[in-house]
C-alpha positions in Angstrom: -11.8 -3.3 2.3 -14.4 -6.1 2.4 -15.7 -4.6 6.1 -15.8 -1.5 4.3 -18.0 -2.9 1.3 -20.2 -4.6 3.7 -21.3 -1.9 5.3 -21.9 0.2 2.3 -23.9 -2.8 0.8 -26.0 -2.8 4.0 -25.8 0.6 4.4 -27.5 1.0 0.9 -30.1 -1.7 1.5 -31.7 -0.2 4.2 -32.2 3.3 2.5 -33.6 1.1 -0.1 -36.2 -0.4 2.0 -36.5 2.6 4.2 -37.5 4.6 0.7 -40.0 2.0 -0.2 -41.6 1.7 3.4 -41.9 6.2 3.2 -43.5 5.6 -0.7 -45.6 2.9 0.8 -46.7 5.6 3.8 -47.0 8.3 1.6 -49.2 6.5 -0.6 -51.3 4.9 1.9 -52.0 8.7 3.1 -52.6 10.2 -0.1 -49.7 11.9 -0.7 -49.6 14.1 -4.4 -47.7 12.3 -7.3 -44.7 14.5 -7.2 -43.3 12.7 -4.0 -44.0 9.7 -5.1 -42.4 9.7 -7.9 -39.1 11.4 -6.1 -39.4 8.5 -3.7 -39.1 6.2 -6.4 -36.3 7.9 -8.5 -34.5 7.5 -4.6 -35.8 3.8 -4.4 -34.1 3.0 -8.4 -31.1 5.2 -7.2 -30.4 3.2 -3.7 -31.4 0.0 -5.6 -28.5 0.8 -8.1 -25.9 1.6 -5.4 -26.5 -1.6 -3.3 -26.1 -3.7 -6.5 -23.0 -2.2 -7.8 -21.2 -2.1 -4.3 -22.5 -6.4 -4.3 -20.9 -7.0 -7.3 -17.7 -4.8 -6.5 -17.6 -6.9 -2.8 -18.0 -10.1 -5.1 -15.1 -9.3 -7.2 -13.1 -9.2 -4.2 -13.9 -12.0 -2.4 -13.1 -14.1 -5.7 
């Protein structure tokens, strides 16, 4: 189960920073507000995930 949660958590890092490195892009191009703004609901959601599955995969290893 702790493999498991592992993965997830890194799993769930990188679409964090792989968000924030396409907003980044997509600002640095121009891009219209609208997608920048759904990056970053994406970025908060990702964020979110990663820090619940850490705490879960902290609670296990206790």
């Amino acid at each position: 189960m702790q493999t498991v949660l592992t993965v997830l958590v890194a799993a769930a890092m990188l679409a964090t920073l792989g968000v924030l490195i396409a907003g980044m892009i997509g600002m640095a191009r121009g891009a219209d507000g609208g997608a920048s703004q759904k990056l970053m609901r994406y970025r908060v959601l990702f964020q979110f995930v990663a820090l619940v599955l850490f705490g879960l995969l902290l609670l296990l290893m206790r």
